[in-house]
N, C-alpha and C positions, 0 to 999 in steps of 0.2 A: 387548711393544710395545702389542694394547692395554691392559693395564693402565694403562701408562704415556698411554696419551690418554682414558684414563677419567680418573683424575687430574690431569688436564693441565685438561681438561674441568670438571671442581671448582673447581679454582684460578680458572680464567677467572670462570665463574658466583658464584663467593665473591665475587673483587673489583668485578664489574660491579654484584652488589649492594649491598655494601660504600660505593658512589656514592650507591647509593639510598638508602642508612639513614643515611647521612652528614644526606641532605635530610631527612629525616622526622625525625632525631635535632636538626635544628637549626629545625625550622620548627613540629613539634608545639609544643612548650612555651611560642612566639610566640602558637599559634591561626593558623598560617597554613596555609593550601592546597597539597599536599606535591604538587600539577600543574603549579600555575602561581602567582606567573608563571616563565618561565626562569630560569635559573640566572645569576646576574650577581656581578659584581665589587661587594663591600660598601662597596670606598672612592669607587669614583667611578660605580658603575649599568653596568659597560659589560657589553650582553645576551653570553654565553656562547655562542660556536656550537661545533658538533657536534664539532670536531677540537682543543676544548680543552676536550672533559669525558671524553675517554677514559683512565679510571681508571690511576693514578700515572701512569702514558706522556706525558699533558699536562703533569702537575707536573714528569718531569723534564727535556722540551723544553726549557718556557717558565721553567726556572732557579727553579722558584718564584716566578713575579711575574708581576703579571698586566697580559695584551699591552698591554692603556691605557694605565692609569696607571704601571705597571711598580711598583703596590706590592709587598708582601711577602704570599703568599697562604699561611694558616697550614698550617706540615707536618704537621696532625692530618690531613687529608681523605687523604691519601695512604698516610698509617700506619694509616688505621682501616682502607682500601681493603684494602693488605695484608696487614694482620692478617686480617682476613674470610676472604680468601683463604687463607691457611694452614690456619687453621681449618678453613674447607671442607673443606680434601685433608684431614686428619688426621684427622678424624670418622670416615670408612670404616674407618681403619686401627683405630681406637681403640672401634669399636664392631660391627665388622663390617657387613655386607649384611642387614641386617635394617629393620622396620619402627621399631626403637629407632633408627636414622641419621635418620627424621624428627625426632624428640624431639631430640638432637642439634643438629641445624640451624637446629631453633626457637629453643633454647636460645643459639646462637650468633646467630642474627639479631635476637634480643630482647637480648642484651649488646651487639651493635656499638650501638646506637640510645641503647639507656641509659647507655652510656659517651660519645658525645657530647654527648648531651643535658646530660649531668652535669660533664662537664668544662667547659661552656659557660655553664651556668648556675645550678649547681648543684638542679637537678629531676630527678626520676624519675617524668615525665606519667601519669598517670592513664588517658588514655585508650590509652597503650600497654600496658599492664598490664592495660586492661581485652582487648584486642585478644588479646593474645597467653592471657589469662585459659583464652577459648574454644578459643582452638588447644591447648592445653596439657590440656586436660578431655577432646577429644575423641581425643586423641593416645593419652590414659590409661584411658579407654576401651578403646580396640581394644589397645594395648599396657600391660597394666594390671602394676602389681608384684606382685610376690611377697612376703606376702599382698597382696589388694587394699588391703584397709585401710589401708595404708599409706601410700598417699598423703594420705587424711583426717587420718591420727593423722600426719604429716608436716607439711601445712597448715596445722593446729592449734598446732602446735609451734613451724612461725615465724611464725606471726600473735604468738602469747602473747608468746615469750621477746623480740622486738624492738619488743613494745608495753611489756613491763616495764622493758625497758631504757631506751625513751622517757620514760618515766615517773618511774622514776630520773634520768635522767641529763636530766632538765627539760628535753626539746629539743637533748638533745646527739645524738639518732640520728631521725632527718627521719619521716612520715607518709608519702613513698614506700620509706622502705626495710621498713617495717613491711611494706606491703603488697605487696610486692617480694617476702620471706623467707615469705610465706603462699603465692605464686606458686609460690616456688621446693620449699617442701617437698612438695605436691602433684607435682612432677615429681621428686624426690630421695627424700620420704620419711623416718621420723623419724630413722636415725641420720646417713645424709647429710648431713641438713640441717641439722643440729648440728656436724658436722666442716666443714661450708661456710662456717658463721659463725665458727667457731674458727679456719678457714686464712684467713678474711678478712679476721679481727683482726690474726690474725700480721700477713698483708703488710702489713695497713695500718701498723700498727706501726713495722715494720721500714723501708719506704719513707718514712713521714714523720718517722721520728728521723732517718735520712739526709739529709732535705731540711732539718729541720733546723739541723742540725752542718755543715751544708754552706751554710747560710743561702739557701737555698732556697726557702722560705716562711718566714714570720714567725711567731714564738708567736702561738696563738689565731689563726692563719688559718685561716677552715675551707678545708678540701681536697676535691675530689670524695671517695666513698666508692664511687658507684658500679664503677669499675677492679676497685675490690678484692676486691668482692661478685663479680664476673666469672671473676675469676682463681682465689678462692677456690671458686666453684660446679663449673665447671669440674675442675677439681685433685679434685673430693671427687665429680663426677659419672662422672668417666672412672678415677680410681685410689683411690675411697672404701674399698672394702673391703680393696684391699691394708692403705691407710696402716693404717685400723682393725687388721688383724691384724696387722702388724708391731708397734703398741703396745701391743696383745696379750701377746704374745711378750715383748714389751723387759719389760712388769710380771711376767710367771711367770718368764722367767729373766734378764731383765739380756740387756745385751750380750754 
């Protein structure tokens, strides 16, 4: 039982801030003031009060639409809520009761932000990146890898490989995702952070032949990348060394 309100307790705290990165995730990349003003309705100004910003529960009162106008108010903010929340509870499970669950939780509060940001306008801010730079240095610090070095020779790795890629691919891979994968390998490390960029191409792959074929987006539509970078960090932060040693395994004997 308490376990069960310690996780209960996660969920809450995931999605409540989940509200919040929603606002920083849509107000950074403007340059606007993630205090103020209120929270308001984008089609017609109407000010937000207190008992229609409680996380997905407003959204699923007020039907989706909002009390004024009765526009359509998009189902991101409630899916990023929720996913946060998930998140949260699963970190414990997935990492256990250690000081690695802060690293964890950064990591998942620096993805909710940069997945709206991204789906929104296609950016990956700068000054989030730098924000979370520090948290992430000092996280590595006190909870450092095995070797230390790792993280440097990690850092190095996706600064270079998604500057070559930019490089190559003339502007086919953004100046925040560069410095995004330099972020990331400082917290993952050099093989990590190589198998993050490898599952991020998958999804991405995989997800947009689908939107394709299904005409979903248009040839040469760009699509956010940030999601995938998430999905894939993730996936290679919490079960990197299985995958690693299962294809291990698959290359000396086969299935």
């Amino acid at each position: 039982m308490k376990n069960l309100l310690v996780y209960f307790y996660f969920l809450i705290v995931g999605i409540t801030l989940g509200s919040f990165f929603n606002v920083v995730g849509l107000r950074v990349p403007l340059k606007k003031s993630i205090v103020a003003p209120r929270s308001a309705c984008t089609t017609c100004g109407h000010q937000l009060k207190a008992f229609e910003l409680i996380p997905v529960v407003s959204y699923i009162i007020q039907g989706g639409k909002c009390r004024g106008c009765k526009s359509r108010i998009s189902p991101i903010y409630p899916i990023m809520e929720l996913i946060t929340g998930i998140l949260f509870v699963t970190a414990p499970l997935l990492v256990g009761w250690s000081g690695e669950l802060l690293v964890a939780l950064s990591l998942i509060s620096m993805f909710t932000i940069i997945v709206v940001s991204d789906i929104h306008y296609l950016i990956i801010p700068d000054k989030i990146l730098i924000w979370f730079a520090g948290i992430f240095l000092l996280e590595r610090i006190f909870w450092p890898l095995t070797p230390w070095w790792d993280s440097l020779l990690g850092a190095a790795t996706g600064f270079l490989l998604l500057l070559l890629i930019a490089f190559v691919s003339k502007g086919g891979m953004g100046g925040g995702d560069v410095k995004l994968y330099a972020l990331l390998g400082l917290v993952l490390g050099f093989k990590l952070v190589l198998l993050s960029f490898f599952l991020s191409t998958l999804y991405g792959a995989v997800v947009g032949g689908l939107a394709l074929l299904f005409k979903i987006v248009k040839r040469r539509q760009p699509i956010p990348f940030g999601p995938f970078i998430a999905a894939g960090t993730l996936s290679s932060y919490y079960w990197g060394s299985e995958i690693i040693d299962l294809y291990l395994r698959f290359l000396n004997h086969g299935f």
